[in-house]
C-alpha positions in Angstrom: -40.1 83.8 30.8 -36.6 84.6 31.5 -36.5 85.3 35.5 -35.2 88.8 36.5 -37.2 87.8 32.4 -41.2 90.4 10.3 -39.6 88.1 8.8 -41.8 89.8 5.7 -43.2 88.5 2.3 -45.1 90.3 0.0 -46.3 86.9 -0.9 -46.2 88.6 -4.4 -45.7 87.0 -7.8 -43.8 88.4 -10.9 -45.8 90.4 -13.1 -46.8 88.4 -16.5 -44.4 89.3 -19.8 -46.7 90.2 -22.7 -46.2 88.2 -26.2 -46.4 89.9 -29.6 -48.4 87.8 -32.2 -47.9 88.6 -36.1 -49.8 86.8 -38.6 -48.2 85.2 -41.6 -48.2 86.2 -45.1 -48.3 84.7 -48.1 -44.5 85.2 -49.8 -45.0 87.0 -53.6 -48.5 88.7 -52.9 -51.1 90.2 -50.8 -52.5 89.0 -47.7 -55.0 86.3 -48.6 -58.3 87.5 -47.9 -61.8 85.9 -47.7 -63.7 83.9 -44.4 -60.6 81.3 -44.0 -58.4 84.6 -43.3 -61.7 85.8 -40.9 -61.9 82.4 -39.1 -58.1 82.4 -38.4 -58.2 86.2 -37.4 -60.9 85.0 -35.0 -59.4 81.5 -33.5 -55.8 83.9 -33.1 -57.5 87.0 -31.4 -59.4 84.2 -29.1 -56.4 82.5 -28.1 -54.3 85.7 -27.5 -57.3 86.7 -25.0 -57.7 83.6 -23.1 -53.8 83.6 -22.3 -54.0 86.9 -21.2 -57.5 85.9 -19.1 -55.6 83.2 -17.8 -52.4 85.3 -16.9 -54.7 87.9 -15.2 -56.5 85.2 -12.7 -53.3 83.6 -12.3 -51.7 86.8 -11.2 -55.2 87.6 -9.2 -54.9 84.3 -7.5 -51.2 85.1 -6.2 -52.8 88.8 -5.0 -55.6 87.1 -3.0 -53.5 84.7 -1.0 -51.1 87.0 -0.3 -53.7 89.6 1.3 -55.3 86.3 3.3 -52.3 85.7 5.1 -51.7 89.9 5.6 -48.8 89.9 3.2 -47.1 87.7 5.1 -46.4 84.4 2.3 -44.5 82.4 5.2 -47.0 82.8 8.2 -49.2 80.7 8.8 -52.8 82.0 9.2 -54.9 82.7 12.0 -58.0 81.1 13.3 -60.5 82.5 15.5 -59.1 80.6 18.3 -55.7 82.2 18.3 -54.8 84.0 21.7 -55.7 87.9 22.0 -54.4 91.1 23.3 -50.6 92.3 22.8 -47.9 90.4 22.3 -45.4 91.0 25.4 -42.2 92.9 24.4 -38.8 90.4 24.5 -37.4 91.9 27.8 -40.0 93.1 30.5 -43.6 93.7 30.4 -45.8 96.0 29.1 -46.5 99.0 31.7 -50.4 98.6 31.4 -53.0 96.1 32.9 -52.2 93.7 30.6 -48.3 94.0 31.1 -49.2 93.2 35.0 -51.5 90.4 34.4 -49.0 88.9 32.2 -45.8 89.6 35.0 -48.2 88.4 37.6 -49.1 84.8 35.9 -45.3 84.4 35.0 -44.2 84.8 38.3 -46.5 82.4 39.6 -45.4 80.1 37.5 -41.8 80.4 38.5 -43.0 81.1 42.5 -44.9 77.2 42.0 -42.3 75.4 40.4 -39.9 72.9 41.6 -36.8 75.3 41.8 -38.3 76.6 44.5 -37.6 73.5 46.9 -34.2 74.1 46.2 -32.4 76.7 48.2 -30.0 78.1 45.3 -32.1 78.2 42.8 -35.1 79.8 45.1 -32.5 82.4 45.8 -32.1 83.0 42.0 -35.9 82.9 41.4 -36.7 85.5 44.3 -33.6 87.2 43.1 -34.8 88.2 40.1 -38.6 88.6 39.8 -38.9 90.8 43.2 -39.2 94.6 43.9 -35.4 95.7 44.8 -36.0 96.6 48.2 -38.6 93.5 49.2 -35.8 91.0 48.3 -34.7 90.1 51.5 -38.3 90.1 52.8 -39.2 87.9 50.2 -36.4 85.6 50.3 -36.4 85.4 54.1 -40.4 84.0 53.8 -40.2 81.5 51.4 -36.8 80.1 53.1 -39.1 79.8 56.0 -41.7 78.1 54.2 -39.3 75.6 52.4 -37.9 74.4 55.8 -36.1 71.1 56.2 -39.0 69.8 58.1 -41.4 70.5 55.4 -39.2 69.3 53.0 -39.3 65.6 55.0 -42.8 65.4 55.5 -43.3 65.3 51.7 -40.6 62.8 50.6 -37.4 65.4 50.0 -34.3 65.5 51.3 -33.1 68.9 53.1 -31.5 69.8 49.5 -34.8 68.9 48.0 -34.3 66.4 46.0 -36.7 63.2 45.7 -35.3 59.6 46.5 -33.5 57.8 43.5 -35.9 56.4 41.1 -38.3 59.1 42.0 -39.8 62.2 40.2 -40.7 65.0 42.3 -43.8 66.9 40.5 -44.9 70.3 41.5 -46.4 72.8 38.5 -48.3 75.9 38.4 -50.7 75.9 35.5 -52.4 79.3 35.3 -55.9 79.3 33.8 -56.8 83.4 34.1 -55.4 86.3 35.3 -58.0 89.4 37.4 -56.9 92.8 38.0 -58.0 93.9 41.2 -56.1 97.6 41.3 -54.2 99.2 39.0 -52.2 102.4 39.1 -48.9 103.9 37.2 -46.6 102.3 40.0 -48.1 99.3 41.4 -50.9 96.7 40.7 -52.5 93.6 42.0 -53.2 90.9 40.2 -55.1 87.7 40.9 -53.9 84.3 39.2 -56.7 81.2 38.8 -54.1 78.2 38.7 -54.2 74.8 38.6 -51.4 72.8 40.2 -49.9 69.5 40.3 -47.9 68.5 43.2 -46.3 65.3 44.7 -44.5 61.8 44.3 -44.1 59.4 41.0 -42.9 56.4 42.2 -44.8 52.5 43.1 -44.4 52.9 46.4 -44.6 56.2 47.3 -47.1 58.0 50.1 -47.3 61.1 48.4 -48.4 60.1 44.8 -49.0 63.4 42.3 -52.4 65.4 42.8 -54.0 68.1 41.3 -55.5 70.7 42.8 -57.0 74.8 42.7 -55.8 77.9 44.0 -55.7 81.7 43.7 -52.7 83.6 44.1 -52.9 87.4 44.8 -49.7 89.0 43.7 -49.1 92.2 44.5 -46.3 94.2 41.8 -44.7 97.6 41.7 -43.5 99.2 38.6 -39.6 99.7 38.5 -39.5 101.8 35.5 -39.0 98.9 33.0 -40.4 96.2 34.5 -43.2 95.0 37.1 -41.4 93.4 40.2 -43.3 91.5 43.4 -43.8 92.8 46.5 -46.4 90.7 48.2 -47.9 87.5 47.4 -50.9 85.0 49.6 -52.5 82.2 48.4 -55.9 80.8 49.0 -57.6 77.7 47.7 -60.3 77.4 44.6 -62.4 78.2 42.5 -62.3 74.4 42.3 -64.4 73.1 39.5 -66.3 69.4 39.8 -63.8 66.5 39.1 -64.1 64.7 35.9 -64.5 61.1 35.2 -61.0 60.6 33.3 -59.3 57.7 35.0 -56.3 57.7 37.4 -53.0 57.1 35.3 -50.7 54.8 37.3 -47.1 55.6 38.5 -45.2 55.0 35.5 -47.0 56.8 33.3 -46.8 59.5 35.5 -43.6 59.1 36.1 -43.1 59.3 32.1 -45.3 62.2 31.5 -43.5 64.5 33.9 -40.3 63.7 32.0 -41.1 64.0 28.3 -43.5 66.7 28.7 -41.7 69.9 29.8 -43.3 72.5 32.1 -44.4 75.8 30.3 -42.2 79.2 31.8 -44.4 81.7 29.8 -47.9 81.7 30.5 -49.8 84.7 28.7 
């Protein structure tokens, strides 16, 4: 998502060129006759029509893979497990339900990231995903929230960054998106995430966790784009805890750095 945020085959092949046969005769005189001409009339007239039967699937062959793939030779085909509904547009969402589900789990994701401990970049973040005239709002509340107090109890310093030789860990993984009200101009959306949240480090008190929440996000329609006005947070639907074993610090620490965080989320 960027905040504030065919190539075409035919897939067809060439169309077969057609060869002209002529049979041979004999130099000085008529056209030897008899079954030995017959046989070769026959073996010729077989061979000329298994080429072209072999042209024709050749060429039918060609036909039916493009038409699998939807005429499209360099995509890749799809399985019944690809994603549904409408691809977003490029720039803004799409002014319907799904536009606004999609906004709302976006903006959740950018709301529940790390950029949000740090004051600049919460400032850009709030900047450019909120309704025009609930910025300062907005920006006022989460400046509140992100005090330097809070920032301390959980290992940052007032700039919130972690200590050196520390990874500071905190991702919003959305896992559905609920429309609660919709109308031409505004909408509310409710976002099932996961998070992760914390520490990597040997030593730290505040090691990563994961946990559930819903986020209620309220949105108005701008005219090209859907913009927050309100958002509240409560815990769950938390499903029962699995029995995969607890990773250690470093390979924490290593996951959080080679795999990146996801920005777009439906």
């Amino acid at each position: 998502m960027s905040l504030g945020d065919d190539h075409h085959s035919s897939g067809d092949y060439g169309g077969a060129g057609q060869t002209r046969l002529r049979l041979p005769e004999e130099e000085g005189g008529p056209r030897r006759g008899g079954r030995s001409s017959s046989r070769s009339l026959v073996t010729v007239v077989g061979v000329v029509v298994l080429l072209i039967a072999a042209i024709a699937f050749a060429n039918r062959g060609g036909d039916d893979s493009a038409s699998a793939g939807g005429d499209t030779g360099d995509k890749p085909k799809t399985s019944e497990t690809a994603p549904t509904g409408t691809r977003p547009v490029q720039s803004g969402f799409a002014h319907d339900e799904q536009g606004a589900q999609s906004a709302a789990a976006n903006y959740a994701v950018a709301l529940g990231s790390d950029g949000m401990f740090d004051k600049a970049r919460r400032h850009e973040i709030v900047q450019a995903l909120a309704d025009p005239g609930w910025v300062d709002r907005l920006q006022s509340g989460f400046d509140a929230d992100y005090s330097a107090a809070f920032l301390k109890s959980i290992g940052l310093d007032e700039n919130g960054k972690a200590p050196s030789g520390v990874t500071f860990v905190n991702r919003t993984l959305p896992a559905g998106t609920k429309v609660t009200s919709f109308s031409d101009s505004t909408a509310t959306v409710e976002v099932w995430c996961n998070g992760l949240f914390g520490l990597t480090g040997e030593k730290t008190t505040n090691p990563v966790t994961n946990s559930w929440f819903t986020v209620t996000m309220k949105l108005s329609w701008g005219g090209s784009d859907w913009k927050v006005l309100e958002t509240s947070q409560k815990s769950g639907p938390t499903p029962v805890p699995g029995d995969s074993p607890v990773s250690g610090a470093d390979e924490m620490s290593k996951a959080v750095q080679e795999f990146g965080g996801f920005t777009y989320a439906r």
